[in-house]
C-alpha positions as CSV (number, residue, x, y, z in Angstrom):
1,X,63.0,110.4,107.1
2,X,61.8,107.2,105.7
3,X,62.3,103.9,106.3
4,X,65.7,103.2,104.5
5,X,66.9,106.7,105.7
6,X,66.5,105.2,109.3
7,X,68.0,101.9,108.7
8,X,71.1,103.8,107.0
9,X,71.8,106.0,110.1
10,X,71.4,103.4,112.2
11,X,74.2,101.4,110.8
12,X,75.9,104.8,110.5
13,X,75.5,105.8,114.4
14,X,77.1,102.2,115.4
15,X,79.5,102.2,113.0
16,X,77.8,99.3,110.9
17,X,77.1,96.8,113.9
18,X,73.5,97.4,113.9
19,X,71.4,97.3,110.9
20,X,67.8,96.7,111.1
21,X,65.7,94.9,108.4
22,X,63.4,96.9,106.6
23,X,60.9,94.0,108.2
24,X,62.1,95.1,111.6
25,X,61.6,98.7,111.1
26,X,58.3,99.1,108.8
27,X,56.1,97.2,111.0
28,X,57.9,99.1,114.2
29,X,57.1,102.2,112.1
30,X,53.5,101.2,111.8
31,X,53.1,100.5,115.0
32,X,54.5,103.8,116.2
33,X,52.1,105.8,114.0
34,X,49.1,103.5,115.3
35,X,49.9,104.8,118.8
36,X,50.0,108.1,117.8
37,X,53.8,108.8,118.4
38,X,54.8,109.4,114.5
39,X,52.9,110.7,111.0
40,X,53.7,109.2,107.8
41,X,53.2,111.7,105.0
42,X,53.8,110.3,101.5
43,X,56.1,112.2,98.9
44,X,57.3,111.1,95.8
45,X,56.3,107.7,96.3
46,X,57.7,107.6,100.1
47,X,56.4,107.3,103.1
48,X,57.9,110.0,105.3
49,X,57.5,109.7,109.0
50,X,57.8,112.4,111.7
51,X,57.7,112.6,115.6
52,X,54.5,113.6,116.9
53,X,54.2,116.2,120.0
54,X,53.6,112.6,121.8
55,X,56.5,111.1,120.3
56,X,58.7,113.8,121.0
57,X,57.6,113.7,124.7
58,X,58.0,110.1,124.9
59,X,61.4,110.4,123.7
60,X,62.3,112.7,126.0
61,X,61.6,110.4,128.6
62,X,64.5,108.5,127.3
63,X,66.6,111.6,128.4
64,X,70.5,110.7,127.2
65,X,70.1,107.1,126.4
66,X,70.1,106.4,122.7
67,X,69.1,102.7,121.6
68,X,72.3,102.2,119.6
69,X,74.5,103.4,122.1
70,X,72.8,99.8,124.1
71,X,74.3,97.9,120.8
72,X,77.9,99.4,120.8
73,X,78.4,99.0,124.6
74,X,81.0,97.2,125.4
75,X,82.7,97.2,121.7
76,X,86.3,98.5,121.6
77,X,86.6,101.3,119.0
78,X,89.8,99.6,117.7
79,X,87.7,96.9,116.6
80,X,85.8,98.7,114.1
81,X,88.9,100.1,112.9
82,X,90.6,96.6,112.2
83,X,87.1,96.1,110.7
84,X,87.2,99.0,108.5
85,X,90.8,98.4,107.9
86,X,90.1,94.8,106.1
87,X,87.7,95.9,103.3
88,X,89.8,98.6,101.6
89,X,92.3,95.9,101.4
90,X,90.6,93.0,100.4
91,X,89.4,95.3,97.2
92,X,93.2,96.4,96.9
93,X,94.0,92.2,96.4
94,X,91.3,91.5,94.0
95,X,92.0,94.6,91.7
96,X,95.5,93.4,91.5
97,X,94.1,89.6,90.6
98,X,92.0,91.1,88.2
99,X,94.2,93.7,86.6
100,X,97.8,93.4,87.9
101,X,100.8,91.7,86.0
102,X,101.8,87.9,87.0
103,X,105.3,89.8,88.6
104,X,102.5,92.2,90.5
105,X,100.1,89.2,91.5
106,X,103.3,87.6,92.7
107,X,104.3,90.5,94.8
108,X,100.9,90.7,96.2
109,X,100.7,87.7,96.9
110,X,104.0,87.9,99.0
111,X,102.5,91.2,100.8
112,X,99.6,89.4,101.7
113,X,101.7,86.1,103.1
114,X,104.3,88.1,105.5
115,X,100.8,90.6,106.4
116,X,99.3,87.0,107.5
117,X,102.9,86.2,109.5
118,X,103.1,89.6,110.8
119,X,99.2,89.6,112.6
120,X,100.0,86.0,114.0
121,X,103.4,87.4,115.5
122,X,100.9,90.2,117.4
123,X,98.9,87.1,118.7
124,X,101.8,85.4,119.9
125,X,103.0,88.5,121.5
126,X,102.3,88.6,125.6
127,X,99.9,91.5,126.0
128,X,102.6,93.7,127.8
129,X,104.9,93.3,124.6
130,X,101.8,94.8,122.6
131,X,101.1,98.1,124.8
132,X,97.8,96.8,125.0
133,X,96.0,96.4,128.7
């Protein structure tokens, strides 16, 4: 892979709570090929790195334990779902500014009020009334 490759299934394997700067990862990169433990070949105007044999043993020193598993510990799943959950509507809400009708903005804009009323009402809910432990 190169760099932006790694960055991208980083992010990916932690479900978007960790995503390293390209000026994290290319000097990390660097310094991993200085010691031996990846190559960089370049094609088509990337650098593609590789695990050494080194690197490959010194990753399996690691055994199981996987460096984004050290980020998303601790992190309820349902979390990234609520995440998740906000950004397809938030686009839903600005189409319907940019292209709805003034009944349909209206209407939206009603959804979005009783949605608001609705989440406070799970807040105010005691945590036995929720099914939540």
């Amino acid at each position: 892979m190169h760099g932006y490759e790694m960055i991208q299934e980083l992010e990916e394997r932690t479900d978007g709570v960790w995503r390293p700067s390209p000026g994290a990862v290319y000097p990390a990169l660097q310094l991993l090929e200085d010691q031996g433990f990846v190559t960089a070949d370049a094609e088509a105007g990337k650098r593609l790195f590789s695990l050494t044999d080194a690197g490959r043993e010194e990753a399996a020193k690691a055994g199981e334990r996987k460096p984004w598993d050290d980020v998303t510990a601790g992190i309820d799943p349902s979390q990234f779902r609520l995440r998740d959950a906000l950004g397809p509507i938030a686009l839903a809400a600005h189409q319907v500014a940019i292209d709805g009708t003034p009944a349909q903005q209206t209407a939206a804009t009603e959804i979005l009020a009783e949605t608001r009323r609705n989440l406070y009402a799970i807040l105010a809910e005691s945590p036995d009334d929720t099914g939540a432990s």
